[in-house]
Every structure is written in C-alpha cells, then in structure tokens.
KENUTOR-270145 format. One line per 3 residues: number of its first residue (from 1); their letters; for each residue x negated, y negated, z negated of N, C-alpha, C. Coordinates in pm, whole numbers, plus 50000, padded with zeros to 5 digits. Last residue first. Layout:
<nodes>
NUM> a> X:Y:Z:X:Y:Z:X:Y:Z  ... .
</nodes>
This chain:
<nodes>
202> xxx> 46154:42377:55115:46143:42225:54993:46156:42121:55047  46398:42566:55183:46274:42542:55272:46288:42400:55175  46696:42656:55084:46588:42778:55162:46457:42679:55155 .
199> xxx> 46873:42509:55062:46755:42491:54959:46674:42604:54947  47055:42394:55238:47064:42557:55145:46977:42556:55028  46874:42217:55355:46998:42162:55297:47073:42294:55209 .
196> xxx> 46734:42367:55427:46654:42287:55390:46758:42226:55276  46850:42473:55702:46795:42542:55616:46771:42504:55442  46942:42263:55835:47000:42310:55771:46977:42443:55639 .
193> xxx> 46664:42134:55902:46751:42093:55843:46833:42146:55738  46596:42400:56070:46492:42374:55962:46603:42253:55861  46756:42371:56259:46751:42472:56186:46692:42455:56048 .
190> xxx> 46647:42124:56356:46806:42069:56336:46838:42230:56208  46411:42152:56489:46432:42049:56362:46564:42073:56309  46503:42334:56678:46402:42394:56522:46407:42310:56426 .
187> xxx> 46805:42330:56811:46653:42285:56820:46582:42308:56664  47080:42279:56864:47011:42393:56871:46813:42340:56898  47253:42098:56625:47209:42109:56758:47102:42249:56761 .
184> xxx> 47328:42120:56367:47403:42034:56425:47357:42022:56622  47367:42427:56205:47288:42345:56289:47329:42205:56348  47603:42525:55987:47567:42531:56147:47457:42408:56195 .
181> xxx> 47506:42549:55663:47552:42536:55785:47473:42555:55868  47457:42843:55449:47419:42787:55560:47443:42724:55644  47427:42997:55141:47511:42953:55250:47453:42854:55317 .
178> xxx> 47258:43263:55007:47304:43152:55024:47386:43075:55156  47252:43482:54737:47282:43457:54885:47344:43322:54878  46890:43444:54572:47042:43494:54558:47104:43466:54688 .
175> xxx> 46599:43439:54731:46684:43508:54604:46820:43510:54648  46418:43458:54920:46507:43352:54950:46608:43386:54815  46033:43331:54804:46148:43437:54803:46307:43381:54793 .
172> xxx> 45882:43201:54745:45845:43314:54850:45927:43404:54853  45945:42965:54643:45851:42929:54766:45863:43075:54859  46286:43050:54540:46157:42988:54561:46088:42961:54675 .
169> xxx> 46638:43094:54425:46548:43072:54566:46409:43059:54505  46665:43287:54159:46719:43150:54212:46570:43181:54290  46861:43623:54136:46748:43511:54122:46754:43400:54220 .
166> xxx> 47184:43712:54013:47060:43709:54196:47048:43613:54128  47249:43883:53819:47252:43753:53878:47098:43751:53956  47444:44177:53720:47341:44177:53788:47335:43997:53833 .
163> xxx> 47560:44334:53411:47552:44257:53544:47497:44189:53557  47764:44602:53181:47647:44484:53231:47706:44390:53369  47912:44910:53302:47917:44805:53168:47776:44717:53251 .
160> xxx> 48115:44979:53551:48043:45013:53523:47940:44877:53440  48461:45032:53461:48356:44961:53594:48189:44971:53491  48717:45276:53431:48610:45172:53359:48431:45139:53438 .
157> xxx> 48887:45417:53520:48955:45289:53568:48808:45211:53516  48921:45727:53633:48818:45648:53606:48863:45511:53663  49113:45876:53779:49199:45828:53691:49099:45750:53611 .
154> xxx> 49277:45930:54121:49131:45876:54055:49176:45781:53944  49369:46217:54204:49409:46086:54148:49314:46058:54065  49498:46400:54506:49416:46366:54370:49392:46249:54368 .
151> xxx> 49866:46463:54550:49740:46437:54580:49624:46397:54459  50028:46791:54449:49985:46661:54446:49885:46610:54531  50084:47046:54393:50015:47042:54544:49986:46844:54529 .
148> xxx> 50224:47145:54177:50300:47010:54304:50251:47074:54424  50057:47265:54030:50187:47331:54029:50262:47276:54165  49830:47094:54007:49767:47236:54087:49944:47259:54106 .
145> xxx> 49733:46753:53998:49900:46906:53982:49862:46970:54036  49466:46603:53943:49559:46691:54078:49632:46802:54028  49235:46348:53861:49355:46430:53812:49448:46477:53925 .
142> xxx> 48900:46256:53803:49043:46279:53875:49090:46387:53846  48690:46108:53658:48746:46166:53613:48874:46165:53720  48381:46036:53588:48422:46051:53667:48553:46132:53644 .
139> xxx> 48364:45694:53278:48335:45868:53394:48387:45864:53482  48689:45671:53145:48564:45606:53156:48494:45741:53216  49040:45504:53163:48894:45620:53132:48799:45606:53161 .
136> xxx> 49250:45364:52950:49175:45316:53079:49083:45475:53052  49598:45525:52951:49458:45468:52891:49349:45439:53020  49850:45526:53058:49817:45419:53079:49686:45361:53017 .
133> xxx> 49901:45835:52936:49907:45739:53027:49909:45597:52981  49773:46032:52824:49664:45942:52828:49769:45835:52913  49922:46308:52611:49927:46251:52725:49838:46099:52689 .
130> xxx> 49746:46652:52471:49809:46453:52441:49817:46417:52589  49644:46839:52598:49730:46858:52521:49813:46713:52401  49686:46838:52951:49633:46812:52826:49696:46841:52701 .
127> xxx> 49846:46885:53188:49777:47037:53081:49704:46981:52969  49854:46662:53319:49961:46746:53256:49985:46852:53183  49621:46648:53447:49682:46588:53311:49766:46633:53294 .
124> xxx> 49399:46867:53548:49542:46813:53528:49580:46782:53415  49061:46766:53700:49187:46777:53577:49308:46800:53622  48784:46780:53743:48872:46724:53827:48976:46785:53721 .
121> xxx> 48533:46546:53584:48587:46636:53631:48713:46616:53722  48265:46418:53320:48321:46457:53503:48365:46564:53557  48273:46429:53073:48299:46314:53144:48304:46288:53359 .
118> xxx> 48335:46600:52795:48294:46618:52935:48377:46481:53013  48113:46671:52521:48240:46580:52533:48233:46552:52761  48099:46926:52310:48025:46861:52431:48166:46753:52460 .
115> xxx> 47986:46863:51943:48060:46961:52022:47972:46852:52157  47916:46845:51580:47840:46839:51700:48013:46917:51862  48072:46725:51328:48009:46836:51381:48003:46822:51515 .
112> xxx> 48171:46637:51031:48122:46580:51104:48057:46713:51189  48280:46704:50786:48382:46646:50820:48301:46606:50889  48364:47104:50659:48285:46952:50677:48286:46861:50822 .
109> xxx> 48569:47159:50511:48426:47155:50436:48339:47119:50547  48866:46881:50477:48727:46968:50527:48597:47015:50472  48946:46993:50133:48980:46902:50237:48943:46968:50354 .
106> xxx> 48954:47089:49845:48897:46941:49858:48912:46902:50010  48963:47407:49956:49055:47322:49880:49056:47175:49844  48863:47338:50277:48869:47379:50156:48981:47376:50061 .
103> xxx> 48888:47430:50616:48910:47389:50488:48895:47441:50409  48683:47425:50961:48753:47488:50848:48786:47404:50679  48776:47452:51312:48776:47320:51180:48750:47452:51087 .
100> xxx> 48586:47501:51596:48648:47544:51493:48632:47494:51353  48755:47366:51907:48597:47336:51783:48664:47423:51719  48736:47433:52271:48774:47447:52153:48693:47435:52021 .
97> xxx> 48512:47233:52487:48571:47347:52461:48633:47357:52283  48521:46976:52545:48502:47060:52654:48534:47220:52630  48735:46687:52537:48646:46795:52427:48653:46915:52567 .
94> xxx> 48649:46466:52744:48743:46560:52726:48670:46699:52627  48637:46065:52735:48618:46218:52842:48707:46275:52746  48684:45856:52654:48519:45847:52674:48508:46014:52756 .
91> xxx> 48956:45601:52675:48923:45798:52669:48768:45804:52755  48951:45331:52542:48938:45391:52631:48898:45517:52580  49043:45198:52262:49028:45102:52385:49039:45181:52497 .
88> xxx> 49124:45317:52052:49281:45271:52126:49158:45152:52234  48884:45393:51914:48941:45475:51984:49096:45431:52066  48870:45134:51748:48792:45176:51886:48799:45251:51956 .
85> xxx> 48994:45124:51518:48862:45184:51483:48782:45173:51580  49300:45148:51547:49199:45030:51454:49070:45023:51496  49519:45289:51717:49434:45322:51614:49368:45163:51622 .
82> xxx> 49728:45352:51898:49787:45309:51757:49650:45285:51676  49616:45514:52132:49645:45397:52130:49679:45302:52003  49356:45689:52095:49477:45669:51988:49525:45530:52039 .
79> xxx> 49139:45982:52116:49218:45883:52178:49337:45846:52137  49008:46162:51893:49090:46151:51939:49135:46005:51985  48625:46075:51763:48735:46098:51739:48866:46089:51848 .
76> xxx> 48267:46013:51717:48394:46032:51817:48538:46100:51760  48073:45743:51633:48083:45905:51640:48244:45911:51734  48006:45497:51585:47936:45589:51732:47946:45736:51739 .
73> xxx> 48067:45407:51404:47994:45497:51372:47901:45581:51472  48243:45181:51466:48150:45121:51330:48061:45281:51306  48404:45292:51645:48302:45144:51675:48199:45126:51563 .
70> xxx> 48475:45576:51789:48470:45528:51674:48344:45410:51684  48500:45673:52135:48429:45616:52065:48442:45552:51904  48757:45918:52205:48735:45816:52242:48647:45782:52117 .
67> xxx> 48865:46198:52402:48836:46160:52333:48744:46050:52327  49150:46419:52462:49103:46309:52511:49052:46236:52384  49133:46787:52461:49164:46672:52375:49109:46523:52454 .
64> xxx> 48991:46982:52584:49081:46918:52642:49131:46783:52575  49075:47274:52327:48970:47146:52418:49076:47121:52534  49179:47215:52031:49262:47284:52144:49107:47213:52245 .
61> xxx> 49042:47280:51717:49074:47222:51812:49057:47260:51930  49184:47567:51494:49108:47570:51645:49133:47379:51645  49120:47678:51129:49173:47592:51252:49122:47616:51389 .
58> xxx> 49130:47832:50832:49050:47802:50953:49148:47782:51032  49299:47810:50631:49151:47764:50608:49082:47783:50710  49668:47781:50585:49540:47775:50699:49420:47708:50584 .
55> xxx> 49833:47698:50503:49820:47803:50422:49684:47858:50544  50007:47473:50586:49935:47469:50451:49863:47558:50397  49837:47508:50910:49974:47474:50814:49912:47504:50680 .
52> xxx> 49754:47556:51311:49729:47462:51121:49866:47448:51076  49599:47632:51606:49724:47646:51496:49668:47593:51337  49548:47437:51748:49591:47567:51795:49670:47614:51710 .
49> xxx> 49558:47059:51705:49504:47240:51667:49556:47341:51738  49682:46874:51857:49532:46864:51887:49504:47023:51781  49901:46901:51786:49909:46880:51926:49746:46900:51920 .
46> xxx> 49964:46789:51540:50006:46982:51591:49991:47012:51731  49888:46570:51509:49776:46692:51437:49825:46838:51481  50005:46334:51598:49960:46434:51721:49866:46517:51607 .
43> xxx> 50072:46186:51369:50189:46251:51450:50116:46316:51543  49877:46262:51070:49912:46240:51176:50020:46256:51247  49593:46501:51013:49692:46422:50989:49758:46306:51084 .
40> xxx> 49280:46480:51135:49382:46587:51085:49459:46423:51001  49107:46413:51296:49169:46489:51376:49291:46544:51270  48975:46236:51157:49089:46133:51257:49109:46210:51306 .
37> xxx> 48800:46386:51020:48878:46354:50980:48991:46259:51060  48595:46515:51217:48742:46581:51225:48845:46497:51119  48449:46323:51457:48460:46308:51304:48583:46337:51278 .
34> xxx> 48178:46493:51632:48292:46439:51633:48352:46431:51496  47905:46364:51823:47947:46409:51697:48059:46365:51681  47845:46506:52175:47885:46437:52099:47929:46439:51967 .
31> xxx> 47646:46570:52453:47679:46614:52353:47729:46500:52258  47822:46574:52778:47727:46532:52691:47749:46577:52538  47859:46653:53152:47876:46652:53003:47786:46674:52896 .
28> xxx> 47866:46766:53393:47910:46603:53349:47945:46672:53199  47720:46927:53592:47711:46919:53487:47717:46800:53362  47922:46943:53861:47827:46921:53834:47800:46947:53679 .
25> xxx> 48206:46872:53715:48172:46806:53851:48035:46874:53807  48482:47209:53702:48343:47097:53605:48276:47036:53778  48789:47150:53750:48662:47200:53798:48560:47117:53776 .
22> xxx> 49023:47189:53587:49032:47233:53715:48894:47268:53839  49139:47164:53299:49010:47178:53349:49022:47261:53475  49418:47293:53202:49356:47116:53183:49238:47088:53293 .
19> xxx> 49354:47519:53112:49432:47500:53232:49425:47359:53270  49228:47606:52935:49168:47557:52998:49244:47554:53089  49253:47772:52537:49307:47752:52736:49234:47630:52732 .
16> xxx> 49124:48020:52427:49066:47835:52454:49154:47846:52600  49228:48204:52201:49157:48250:52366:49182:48047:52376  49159:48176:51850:49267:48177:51934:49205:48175:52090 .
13> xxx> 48890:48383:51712:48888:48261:51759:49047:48306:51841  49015:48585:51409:48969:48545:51565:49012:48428:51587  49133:48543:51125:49027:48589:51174:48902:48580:51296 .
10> xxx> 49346:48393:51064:49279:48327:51148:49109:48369:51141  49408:48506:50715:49409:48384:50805:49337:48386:50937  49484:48718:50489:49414:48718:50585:49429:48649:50653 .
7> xxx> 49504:48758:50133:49617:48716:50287:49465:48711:50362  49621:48987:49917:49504:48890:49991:49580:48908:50119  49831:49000:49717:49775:48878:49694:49673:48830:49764 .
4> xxx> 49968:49207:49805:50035:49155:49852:49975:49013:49816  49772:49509:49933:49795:49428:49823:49862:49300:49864  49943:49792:50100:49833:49671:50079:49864:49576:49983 .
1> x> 49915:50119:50000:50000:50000:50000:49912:49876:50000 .
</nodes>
C-alpha cells in the first residue's frame, strides 16, 4: 500500500513544445541571466509555466516566452507592457528553450539563472505562449502561420541603436554630402564658383 504522506511532483522534464519556433536563422542566439522572480506571480504566471500550483516544487518555463531587458540590472525578465522596470519597452527575443524553476518553502531556491535568449528567427506568433501585439522587437525576427499559409511578417520594428554624422569638408577631403548649384555657364571659372560656394574649394 503506498504511503499516502509522500507525494511525488514533477519528476520529468514536461516534452518543450516548440511550435512557436519555425526556424533558427543561423545561430541567433545569446546567452542571458534571467530573473525568475518577474516570472512568478501575476496574471500571465499560468501562461509562462508548464505547470505550477501550490503543491509544486519543480516548474517548467514554457520557451518561447517573449523576453525583455530589466533597466536597473541588465538581467532579463518576461515582456510586460504593464511593467516599470524596462521590460514594457521592447521584446529583446525568445527564451529558446524551456528553464527549470524550483521552490522552496522561502520561495525560489534560486532567483537568477543563465538560459539562451534567441534573437533570429522565423516564428509563429500565434504559438507563443503570451501574445506581443503591438510590442516593438528587436533582432531578426519574422512571423508566418504555418496553419493559413500566411505571408511572412517582418516583426523587427527596432532600428539599429547610435548614429553616424558625416565629417565637415576640408582641404583633402569632401566629407559630408553636399549640394551644388548649377554653374551659371559652362566654363571652369563658373564650376570652380560653384564649387566654392558648397564650400568644396577655400
């Protein structure tokens, strides 16, 4: 007769769907520390585990999760439009494969852990397990209904950070682009003029 005081939890890893993930670009993906405490609790906490309830000490996060930059830690946590922290600016990519949380009785036993965070691919959003619409994304990232036949959808809205100011003209170099009138006649003085008047020639 088995004893009715040991319970057994979440022996095996749950099988990691990946129906989300339609085809790694290349090898677009990086390693990232993710901070499970902005993974638990919540209105999306039954959306981002595989399975969790009061009587769970081991968890799955689902991969696929859309996940976005924490500002004051540079660590990473779930894409949140509602959030404070830096994660409600942009989805930095896509947990690449399932994490495994575990608890204590004090909470997580521990609340910071390495995973890959994938930033180029081809997707269906519709297999995520949070919807992203209207987040900006960042990477290479398109999205195609394998179920439709859709067309694919370039869902990287974030331009690429800095920028570039063309150097100012000199003696030996014409730098940034400049504008030029027309000559007022066709003769070398009249070029050299207009040149001159660009502030091509001293």
């Amino acid at each position: 007769m088995a004893n009715a005081m040991v319970r057994t939890v979440n022996l095996t890893a749950p099988q990691d769907k990946q129906k989300w993930l339609l085809n790694r670009i290349t090898d677009g993906v990086k390693k990232v520390t993710l901070d499970l405490s902005t993974f638990v609790g919540g209105a999306n906490e039954s959306k981002y585990f595989a399975s969790i309830d009061d009587e769970n000490t081991v968890a799955y996060l689902y991969s696929g999760i859309p996940l976005a930059r924490i500002n004051n830690s540079n660590n990473f946590g779930p894409y949140d439009q509602a959030a404070h922290d830096g994660r409600q600016n942009k989805v930095a990519g896509f947990l690449e494969s399932q994490v495994k949380v575990e608890f204590t009785r004090k909470g997580l036993k521990e609340r910071y852990v390495d995973s890959g965070l994938r930033y180029m691919a081809v997707i269906d959003k519709g297999e995520l397990p949070v919807a992203i619409t209207g987040a900006k994304v960042d990477g290479l990232i398109m999205s195609y209904d394998a179920g439709s036949g859709s067309d694919v959808e370039l869902l990287s809205t974030v331009t690429a950070s800095g920028s570039y100011t063309l150097p100012a003209a000199s003696t030996n170099a014409l730098g940034g682009v400049k504008k030029v009138s027309a000559p007022s006649e066709d003769t070398v003085a009249a070029l050299k003029a207009s040149l001159k008047s660009a502030g091509i020639f001293a």
